[in-house]
ROKE-644661 format. One record per atom (N, C-alpha, C): residue number from 1; residue in one letter; atom name; x, y, z. Coordinates in steps of 0.2 Angstrom, whole numbers, plus 5000, padded with zeros to 4 digits. Example, Ala and Ser with C-alpha at 12.3 -4.5 7.8 and 13.67 -1.06 7.14 Angstrom:
2
<1,"A","N",<5066,4972,5039>>
<1,"A","CA",<5062,4978,5039>>
<1,"A","C",<5066,4984,5039>>
<2,"S","N",<5064,4989,5035>>
<2,"S","CA",<5068,4995,5036>>
<2,"S","C",<5064,5000,5039>>
//
This chain:
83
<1,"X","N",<5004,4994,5000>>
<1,"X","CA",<5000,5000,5000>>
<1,"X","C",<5004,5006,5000>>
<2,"X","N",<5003,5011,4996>>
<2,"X","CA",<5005,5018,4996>>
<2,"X","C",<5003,5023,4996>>
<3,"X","N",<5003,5030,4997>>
<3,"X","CA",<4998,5035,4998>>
<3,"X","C",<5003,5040,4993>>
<4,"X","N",<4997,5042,4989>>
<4,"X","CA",<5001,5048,4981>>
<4,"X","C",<4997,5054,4986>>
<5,"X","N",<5002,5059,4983>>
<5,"X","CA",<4999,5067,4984>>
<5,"X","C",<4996,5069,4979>>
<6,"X","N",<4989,5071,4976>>
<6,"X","CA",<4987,5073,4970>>
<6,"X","C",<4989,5079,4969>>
<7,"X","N",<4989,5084,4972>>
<7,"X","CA",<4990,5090,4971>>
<7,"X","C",<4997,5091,4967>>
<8,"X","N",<5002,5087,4968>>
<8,"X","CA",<5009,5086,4966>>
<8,"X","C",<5010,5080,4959>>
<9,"X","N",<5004,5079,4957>>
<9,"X","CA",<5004,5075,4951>>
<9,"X","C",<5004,5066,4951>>
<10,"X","N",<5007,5065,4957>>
<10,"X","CA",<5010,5061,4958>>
<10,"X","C",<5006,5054,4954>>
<11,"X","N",<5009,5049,4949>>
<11,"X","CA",<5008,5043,4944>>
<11,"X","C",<5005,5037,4950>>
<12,"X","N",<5000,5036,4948>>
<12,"X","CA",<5001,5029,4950>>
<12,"X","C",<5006,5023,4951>>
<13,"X","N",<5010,5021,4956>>
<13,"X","CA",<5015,5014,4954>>
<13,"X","C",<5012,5009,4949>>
<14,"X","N",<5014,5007,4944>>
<14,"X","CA",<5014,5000,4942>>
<14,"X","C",<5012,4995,4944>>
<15,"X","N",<5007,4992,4944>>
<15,"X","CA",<5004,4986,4948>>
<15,"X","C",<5000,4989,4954>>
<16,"X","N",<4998,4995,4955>>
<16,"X","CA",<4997,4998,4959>>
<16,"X","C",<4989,4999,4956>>
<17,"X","N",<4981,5001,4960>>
<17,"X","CA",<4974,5003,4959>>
<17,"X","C",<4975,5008,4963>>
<18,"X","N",<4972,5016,4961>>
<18,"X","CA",<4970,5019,4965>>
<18,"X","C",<4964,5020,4968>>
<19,"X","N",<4962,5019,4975>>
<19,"X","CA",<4957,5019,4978>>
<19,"X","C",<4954,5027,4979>>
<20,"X","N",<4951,5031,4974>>
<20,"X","CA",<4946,5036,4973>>
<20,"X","C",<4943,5035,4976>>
<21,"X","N",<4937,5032,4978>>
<21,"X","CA",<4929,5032,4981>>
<21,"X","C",<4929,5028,4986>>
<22,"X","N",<4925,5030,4994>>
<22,"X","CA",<4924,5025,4995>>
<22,"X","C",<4919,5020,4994>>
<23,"X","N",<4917,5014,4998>>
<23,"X","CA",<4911,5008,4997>>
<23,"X","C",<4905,5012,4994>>
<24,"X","N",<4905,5019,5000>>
<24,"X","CA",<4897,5022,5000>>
<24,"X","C",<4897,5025,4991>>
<25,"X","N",<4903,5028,4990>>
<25,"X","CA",<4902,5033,4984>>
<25,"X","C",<4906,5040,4984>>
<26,"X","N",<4909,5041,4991>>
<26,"X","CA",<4910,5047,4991>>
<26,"X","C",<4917,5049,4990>>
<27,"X","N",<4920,5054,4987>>
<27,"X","CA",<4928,5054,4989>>
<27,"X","C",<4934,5050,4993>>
<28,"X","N",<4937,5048,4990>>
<28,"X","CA",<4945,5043,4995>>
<28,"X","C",<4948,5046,4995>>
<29,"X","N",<4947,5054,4997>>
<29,"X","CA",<4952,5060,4998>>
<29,"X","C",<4954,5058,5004>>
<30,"X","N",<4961,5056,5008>>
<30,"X","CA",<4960,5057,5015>>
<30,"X","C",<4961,5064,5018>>
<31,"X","N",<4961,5068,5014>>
<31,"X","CA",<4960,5078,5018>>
<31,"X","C",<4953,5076,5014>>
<32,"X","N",<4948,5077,5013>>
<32,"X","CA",<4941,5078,5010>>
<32,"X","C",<4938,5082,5017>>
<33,"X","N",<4937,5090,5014>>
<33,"X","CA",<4933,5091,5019>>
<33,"X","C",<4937,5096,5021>>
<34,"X","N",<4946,5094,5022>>
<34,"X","CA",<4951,5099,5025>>
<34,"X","C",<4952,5104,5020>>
<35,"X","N",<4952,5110,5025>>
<35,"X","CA",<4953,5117,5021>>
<35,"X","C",<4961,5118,5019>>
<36,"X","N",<4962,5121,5013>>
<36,"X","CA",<4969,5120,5012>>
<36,"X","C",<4974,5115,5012>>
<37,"X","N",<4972,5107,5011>>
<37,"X","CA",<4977,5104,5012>>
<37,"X","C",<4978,5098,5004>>
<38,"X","N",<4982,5095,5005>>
<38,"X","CA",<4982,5094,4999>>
<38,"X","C",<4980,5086,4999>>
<39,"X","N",<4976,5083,4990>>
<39,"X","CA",<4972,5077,4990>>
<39,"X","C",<4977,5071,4990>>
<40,"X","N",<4977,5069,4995>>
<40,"X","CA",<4982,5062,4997>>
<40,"X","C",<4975,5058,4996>>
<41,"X","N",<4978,5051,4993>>
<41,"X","CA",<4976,5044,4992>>
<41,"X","C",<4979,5038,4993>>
<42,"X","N",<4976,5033,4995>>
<42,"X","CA",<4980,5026,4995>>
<42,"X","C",<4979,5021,4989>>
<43,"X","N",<4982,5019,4987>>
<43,"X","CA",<4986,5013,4981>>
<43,"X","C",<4986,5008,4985>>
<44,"X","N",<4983,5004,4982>>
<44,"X","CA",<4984,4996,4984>>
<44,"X","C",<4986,4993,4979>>
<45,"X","N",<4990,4986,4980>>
<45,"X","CA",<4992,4981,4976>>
<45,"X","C",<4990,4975,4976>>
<46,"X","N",<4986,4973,4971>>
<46,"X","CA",<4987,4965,4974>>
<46,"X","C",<4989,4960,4970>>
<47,"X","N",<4987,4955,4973>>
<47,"X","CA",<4992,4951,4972>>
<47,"X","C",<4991,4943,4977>>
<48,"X","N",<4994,4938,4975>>
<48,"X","CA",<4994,4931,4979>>
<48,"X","C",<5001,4932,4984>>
<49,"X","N",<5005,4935,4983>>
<49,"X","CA",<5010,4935,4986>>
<49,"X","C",<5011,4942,4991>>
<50,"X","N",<5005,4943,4996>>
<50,"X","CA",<5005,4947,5001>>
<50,"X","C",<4999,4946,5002>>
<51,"X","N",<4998,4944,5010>>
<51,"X","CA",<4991,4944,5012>>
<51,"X","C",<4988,4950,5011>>
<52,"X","N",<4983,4948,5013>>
<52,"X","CA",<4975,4953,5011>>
<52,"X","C",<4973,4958,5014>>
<53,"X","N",<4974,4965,5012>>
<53,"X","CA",<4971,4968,5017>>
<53,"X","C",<4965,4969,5018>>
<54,"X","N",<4968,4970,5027>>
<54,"X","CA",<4960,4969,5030>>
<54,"X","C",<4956,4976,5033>>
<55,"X","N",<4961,4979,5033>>
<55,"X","CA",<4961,4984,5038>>
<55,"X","C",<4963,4990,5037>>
<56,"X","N",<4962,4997,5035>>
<56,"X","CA",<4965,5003,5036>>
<56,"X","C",<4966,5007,5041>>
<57,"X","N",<4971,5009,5046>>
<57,"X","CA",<4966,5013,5049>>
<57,"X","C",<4972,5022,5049>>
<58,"X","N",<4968,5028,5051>>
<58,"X","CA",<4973,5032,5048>>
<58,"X","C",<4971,5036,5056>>
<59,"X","N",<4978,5036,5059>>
<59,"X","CA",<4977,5040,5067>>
<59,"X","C",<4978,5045,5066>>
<60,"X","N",<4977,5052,5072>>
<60,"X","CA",<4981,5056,5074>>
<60,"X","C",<4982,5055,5081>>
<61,"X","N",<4989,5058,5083>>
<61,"X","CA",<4991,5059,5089>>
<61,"X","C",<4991,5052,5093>>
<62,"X","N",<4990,5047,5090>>
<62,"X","CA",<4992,5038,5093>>
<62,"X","C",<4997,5036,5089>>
<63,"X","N",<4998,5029,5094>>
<63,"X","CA",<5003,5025,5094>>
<63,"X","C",<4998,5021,5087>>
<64,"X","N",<5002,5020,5082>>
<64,"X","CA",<5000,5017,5076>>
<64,"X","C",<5003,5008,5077>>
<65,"X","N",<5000,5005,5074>>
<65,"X","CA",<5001,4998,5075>>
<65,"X","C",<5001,4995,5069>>
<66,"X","N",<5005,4991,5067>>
<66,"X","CA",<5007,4991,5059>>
<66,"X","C",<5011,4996,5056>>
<67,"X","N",<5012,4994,5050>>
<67,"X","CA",<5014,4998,5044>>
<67,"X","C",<5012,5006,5043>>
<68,"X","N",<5018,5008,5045>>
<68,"X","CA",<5017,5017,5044>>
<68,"X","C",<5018,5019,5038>>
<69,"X","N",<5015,5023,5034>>
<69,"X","CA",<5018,5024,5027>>
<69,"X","C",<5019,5032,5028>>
<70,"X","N",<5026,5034,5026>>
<70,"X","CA",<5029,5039,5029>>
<70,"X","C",<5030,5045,5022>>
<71,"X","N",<5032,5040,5017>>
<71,"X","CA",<5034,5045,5011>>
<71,"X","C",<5030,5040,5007>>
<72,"X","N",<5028,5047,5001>>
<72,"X","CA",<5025,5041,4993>>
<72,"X","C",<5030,5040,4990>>
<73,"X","N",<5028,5036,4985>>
<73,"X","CA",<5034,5032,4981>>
<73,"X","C",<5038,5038,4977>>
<74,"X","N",<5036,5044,4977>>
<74,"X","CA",<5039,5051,4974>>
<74,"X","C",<5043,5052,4980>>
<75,"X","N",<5043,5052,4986>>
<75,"X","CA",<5049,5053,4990>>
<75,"X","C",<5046,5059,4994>>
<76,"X","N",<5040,5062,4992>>
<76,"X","CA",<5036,5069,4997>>
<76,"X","C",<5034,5065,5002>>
<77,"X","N",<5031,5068,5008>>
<77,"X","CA",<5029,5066,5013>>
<77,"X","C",<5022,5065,5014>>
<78,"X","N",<5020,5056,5018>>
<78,"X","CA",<5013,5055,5016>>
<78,"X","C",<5009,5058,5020>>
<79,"X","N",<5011,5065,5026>>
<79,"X","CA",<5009,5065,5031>>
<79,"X","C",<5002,5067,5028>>
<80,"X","N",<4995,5065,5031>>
<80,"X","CA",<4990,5069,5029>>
<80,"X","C",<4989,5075,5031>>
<81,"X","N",<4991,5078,5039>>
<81,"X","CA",<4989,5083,5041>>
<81,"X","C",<4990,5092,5037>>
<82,"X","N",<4986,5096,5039>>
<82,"X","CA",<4989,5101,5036>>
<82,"X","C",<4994,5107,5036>>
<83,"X","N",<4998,5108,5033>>
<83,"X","CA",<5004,5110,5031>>
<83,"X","C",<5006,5116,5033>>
//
């Protein structure tokens, strides 16, 4: 999994789906809603050769558990907060 900046153009990776929408229908901006901040998204991959994910979850101010994704695959930072 990886999170792109849209505001910053950033490509989808190769073998990668961008997750736009969510189940309901509505934006998979995770700033959606935030004033000034820029459209961060997550990219999945799949695949037989990585379990399945189950689970998202996106904190603030916690101890996260799992897999932190820190920078997109462009090298900016995934932070979602605003800037």
């Amino acid at each position: 999994m990886v999170v792109l900046n849209a505001n910053e153009n950033e490509s989808v990776p190769v073998g990668f789906l961008l997750v736009d929408k969510t189940v309901g229908g509505l934006p998979a901006d995770l700033n959606h809603g935030s004033f000034n901040a820029p459209c961060m998204y997550i990219c999945i991959r799949r695949g037989k050769d990585k379990p399945p994910i189950v689970r998202v979850d996106v904190v603030q101010g916690e101890q996260a558990k799992g897999e932190v994704i820190r920078r997109t695959p462009h090298s900016r930072s995934a932070n979602i907060n605003n800037r």
